[in-house]
N, C-alpha and C positions, 0 to 999 in steps of 0.2 A: 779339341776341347780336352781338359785334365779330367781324367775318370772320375777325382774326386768333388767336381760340381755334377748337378742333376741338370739334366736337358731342361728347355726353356718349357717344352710343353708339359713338362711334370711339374715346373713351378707354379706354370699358368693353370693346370690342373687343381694343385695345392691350393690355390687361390679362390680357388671354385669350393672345395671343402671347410677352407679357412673362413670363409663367410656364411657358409651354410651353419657350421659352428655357432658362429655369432647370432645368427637370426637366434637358431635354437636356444641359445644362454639367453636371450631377448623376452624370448617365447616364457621361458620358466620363470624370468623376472614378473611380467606381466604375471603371470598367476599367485606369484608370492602379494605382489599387489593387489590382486582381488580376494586375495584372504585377509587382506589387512580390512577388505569393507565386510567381510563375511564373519568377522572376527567382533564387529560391533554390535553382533545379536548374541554374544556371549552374556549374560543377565550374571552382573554380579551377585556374591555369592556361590558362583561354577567354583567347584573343587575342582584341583591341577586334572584330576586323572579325569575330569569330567571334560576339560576342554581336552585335552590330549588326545581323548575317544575323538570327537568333534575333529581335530585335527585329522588324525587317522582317518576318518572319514573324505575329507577332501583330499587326500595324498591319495586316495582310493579311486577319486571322482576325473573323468577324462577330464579337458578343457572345456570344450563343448561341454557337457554338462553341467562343468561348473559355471559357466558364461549366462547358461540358459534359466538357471537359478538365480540369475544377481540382473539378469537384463530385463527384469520386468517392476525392478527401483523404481519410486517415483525421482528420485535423488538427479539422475545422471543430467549431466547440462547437455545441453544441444549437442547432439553427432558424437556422442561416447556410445548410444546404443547399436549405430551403423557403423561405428567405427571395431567396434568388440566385434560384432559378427563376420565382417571382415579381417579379425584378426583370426576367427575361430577357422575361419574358410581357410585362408593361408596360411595356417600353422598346420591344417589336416591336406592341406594338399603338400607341404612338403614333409612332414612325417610319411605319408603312405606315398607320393607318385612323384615327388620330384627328384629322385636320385637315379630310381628305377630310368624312369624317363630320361635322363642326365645319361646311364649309361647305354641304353640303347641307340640314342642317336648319334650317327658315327660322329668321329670324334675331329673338330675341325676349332679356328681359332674365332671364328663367327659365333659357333654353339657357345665356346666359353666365356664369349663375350656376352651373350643376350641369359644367359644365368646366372652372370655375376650384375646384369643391371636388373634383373627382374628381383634377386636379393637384396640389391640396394636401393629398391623400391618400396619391400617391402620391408626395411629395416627403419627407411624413413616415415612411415606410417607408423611403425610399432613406435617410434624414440616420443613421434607426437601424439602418440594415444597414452604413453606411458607418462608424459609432461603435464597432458591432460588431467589424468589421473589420478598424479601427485597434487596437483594445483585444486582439484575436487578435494580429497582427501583432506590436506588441510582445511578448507573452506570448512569443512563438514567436524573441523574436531579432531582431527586423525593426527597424530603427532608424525614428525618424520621423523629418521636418524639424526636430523640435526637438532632436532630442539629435544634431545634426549639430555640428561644431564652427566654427569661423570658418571655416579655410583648408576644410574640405570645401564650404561653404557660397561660398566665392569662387570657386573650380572651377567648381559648379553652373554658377553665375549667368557663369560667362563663355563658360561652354556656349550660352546665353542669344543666340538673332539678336537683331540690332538693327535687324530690318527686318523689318514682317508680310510674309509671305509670298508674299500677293496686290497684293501692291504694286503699285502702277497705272505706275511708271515701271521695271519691270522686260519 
């Protein structure tokens, strides 16, 4: 093999992180979404800085917390309350034990198999609770990103930094 490819099992390793990734990018979606329902107890009239504290606030709040606060709506259709709690359950079980776990158990092509379907498990839960969600949301008033119109859409985006965050020369 040419030195400069990676052995098969660091790919298939790769593969195991690479989705672990995606749930997680999943996970913070999901939450961006239930601030868009936490966002409609905003009482016009809130000055920016008023909802911004508000905001601050939930950027403060775990998930579970903030699930626990929004799943006692009378709003939600059928199987969104069971279905959130279950998202809270497997987002805090791979946050805290499923990496931990991932690397303790010795390291075989079985293990990286049954972590890459128990992710694709629960990838498929989060895409349908997140589908749900949208489909609530509008029903209920909630505008998506598509029925935004240009100038609200330029606003957005000039909200938008033009610098990650973490930027090495800051």
């Amino acid at each position: 093999m040419n030195n400069d490819e990676p052995e098969p099992e660091r790919i298939s390793q790769f593969i195991v992180y690479a989705a672990y990734g995606e749930i997680m990018h999943k996970f913070q979606v999901l939450e961006l979404v239930l601030w868009g329902f936490l966002a409609r107890s905003i009482k016009d009239g809130t000055t920016l800085e008023q909802g911004m504290a508000r905001v601050e606030r939930w950027d403060g709040t775990t998930f579970g917390k903030l699930w626990r606060g929004l799943r006692t709506q009378t709003h939600w259709p059928d199987g969104v309350v069971v279905e959130g709690d279950h998202a809270v359950d497997a987002r805090n079980y791979l946050a805290h034990h499923f990496l931990r776990e991932y690397f303790l158990v010795a390291p075989s092509e079985a293990h990286r198999e049954n972590a890459v379907a128990m992710l694709a498990r629960i990838a498929d839960r989060l895409d349908a609770l997140l589908a749900q969600l949208d489909d609530h949301g509008r029903a209920q008033g909630m505008p998506d990103v598509e029925d935004l119109d240009e100038q609200a859409r330029k606003e957005i985006e000039a909200l938008r930094p033009t610098t990650w965050f973490t930027d090495a020369t800051s």
